[in-house]
C-alpha positions as CSV (number, residue, x, y, z in Angstrom):
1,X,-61.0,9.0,-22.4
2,X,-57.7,7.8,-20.9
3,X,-57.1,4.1,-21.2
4,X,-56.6,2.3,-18.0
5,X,-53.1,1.2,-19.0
6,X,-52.1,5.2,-18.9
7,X,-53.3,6.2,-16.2
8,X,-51.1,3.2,-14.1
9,X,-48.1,4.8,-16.3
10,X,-49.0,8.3,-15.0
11,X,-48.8,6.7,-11.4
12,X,-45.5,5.2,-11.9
13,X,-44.3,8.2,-13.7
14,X,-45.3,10.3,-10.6
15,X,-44.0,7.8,-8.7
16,X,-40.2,7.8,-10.5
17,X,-39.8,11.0,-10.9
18,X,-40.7,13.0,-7.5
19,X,-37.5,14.6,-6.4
20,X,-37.8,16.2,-3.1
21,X,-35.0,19.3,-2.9
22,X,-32.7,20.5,-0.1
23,X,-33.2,24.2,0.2
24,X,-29.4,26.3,0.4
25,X,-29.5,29.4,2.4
26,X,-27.1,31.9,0.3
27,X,-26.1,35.4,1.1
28,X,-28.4,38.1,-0.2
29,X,-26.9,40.1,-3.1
30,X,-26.6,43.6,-2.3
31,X,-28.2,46.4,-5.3
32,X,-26.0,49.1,-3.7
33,X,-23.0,47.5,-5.1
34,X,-24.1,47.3,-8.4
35,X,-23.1,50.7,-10.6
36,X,-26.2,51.8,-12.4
37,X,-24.8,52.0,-15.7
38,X,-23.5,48.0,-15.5
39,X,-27.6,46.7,-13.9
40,X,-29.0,48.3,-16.9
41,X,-25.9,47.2,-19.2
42,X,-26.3,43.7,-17.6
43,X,-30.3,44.1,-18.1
44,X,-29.8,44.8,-21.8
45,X,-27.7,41.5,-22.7
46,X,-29.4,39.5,-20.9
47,X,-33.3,40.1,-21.6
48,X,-35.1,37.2,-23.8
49,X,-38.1,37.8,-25.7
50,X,-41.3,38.7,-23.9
51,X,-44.0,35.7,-23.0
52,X,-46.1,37.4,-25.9
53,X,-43.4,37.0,-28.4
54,X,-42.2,34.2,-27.4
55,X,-46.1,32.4,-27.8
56,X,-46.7,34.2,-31.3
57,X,-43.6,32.8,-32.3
58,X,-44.8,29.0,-32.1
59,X,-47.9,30.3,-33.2
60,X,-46.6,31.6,-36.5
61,X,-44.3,28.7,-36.6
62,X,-47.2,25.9,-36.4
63,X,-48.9,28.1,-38.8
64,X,-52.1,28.1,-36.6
65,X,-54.8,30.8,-36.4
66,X,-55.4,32.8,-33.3
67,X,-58.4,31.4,-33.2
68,X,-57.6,27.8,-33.3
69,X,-55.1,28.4,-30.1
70,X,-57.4,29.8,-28.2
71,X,-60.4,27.8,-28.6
72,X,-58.2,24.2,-28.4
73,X,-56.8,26.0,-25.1
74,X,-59.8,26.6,-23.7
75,X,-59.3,30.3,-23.6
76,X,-61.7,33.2,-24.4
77,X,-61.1,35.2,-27.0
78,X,-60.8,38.7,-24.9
79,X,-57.9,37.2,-22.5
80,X,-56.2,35.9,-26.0
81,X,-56.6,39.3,-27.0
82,X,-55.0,40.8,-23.7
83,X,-52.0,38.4,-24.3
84,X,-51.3,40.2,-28.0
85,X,-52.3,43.0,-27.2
86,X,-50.7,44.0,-23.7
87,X,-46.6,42.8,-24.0
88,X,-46.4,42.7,-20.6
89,X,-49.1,40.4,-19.8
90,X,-48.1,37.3,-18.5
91,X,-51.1,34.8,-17.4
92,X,-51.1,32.0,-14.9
93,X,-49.0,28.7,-15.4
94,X,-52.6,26.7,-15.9
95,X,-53.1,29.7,-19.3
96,X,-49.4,29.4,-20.4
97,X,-49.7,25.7,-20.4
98,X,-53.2,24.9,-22.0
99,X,-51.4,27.4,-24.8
100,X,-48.3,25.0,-24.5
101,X,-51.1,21.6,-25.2
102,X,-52.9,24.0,-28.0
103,X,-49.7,24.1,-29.8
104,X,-48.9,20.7,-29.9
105,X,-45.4,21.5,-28.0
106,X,-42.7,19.5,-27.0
107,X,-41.5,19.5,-23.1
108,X,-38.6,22.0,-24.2
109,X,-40.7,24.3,-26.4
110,X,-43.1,24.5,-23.5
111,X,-40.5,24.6,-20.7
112,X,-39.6,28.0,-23.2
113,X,-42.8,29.3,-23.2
114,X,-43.7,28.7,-19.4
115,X,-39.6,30.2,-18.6
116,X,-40.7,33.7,-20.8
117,X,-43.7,34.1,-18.2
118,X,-41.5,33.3,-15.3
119,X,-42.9,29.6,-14.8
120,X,-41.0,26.4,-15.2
121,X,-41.9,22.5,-14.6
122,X,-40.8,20.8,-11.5
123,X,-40.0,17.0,-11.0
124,X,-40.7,17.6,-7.3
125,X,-44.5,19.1,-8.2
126,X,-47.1,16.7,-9.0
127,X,-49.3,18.7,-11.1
128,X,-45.9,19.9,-13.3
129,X,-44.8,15.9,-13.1
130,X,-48.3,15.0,-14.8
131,X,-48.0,17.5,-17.5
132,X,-44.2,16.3,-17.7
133,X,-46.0,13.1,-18.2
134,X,-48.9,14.0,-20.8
135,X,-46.0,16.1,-23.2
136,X,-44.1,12.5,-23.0
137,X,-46.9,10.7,-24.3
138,X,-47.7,13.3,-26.5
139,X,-51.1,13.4,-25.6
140,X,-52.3,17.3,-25.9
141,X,-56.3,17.6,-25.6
142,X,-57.1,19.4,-23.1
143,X,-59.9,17.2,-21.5
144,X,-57.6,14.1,-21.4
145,X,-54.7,15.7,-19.4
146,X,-57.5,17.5,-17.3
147,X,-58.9,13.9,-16.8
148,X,-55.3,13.0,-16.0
149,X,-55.0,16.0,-13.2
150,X,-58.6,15.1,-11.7
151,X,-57.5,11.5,-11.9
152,X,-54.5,12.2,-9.3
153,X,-57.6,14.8,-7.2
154,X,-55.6,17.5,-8.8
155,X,-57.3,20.9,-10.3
156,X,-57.8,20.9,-13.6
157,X,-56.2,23.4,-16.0
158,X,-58.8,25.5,-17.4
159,X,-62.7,24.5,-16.7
C-alpha cells in the first residue's frame, strides 16, 4: 500500500513535470527520391535489436527465469511465449512496461526496452509521467504503481 506521503509526491511530480508541446508542421519526405539500394543500405546501419532481444537481454542480464518475469509482470505464460517465440512480436506499452517493473529497470533501461517496441515515455502524458515517477522512486510491484495509476482515475497496467 502506498504511503500517503507518496502519493502527494506523485501529485507534485505530475504537477512539475507536464510539458504541453507545440506541434511543427514539416514537409513530407518523398520515397521516390530515395535510390533503392541507399533505403535498404540506410535500413541496414541503422536497425537496433528487435523488442525480443532487446527484453531477453536484461533478462539474461538480471539472471532471472522466464518464469519469474512473467508471473511478477503479470503476464501469462502463452503471451511470454509469443514474445520469445515470434521476433516480431511487439506487445502494448502497458506489456512492455509491467516487463520493464518485472525487471527491476531503471528509467533508461526501460525507455530502451519501450524505444525497441516503438514506445517511449512522455512528460506531457500523465500515465507515462506516473510510471516516470514510480521508476524514480524505485518502486517496481506491480500492484503499487497500479494503485498509483488508479489513484490519479488512470487504467491500470495489467488487471
Amino acid at each position: 500500500m502506498l504511503e500517503k506521503k507518496i502519493l502527494r509526491e506523485l501529485q507534485e511530480y505530475i504537477e512539475l513535470n507536464t510539458v504541453v508541446l507545440a506541434f511543427l508542421s514539416s514537409e513530407p519526405i518523398i520515397i521516390e527520391d530515395v535510390k533503392q539500394n541507399a533505403l535498404e543500405e540506410f535500413i541496414t546501419i541503422h536497425r537496433e535489436p528487435s523488442f525480443a532481444q532487446v527484453l531477453f537481454s536484461f533478462v539474461d542480464k538480471k539472471g532471472c527465469s522466464d518464469s519469474d518475469i512473467y508471473k511478477k509482470a503479470g503476464i501469462d505464460r502463452r503471451h511470454f511465449s509469443k514474445i520469445r517465440s515470434k521476433s516480431d512480436y511487439r506487445p502494448g506499452k502497458p506489456t512492455v512496461i509491467a516487463l520493464a517493473l518485472a525487471l527491476e529497470l531503471n528509467e533508461e533501461e526501460t525507455n530502451q526496452l519501450l524505444g525497441s517496441a516503438g514506445f517511449s515515455l512522455s512528460n506531457s502524458d500523465t500515465f507515462d509521467l506516473v510510471i516516470l515517477f514510480c521508476l524514480e522512486k524505485r518502486i517496481y510491484d506491480l500492484d503499487e504503481v497500479n494503485q498509483a495509476l488508479e489513484y490519479l482515475h488512470l487504467k491500470p497496467l495489467i488487471k
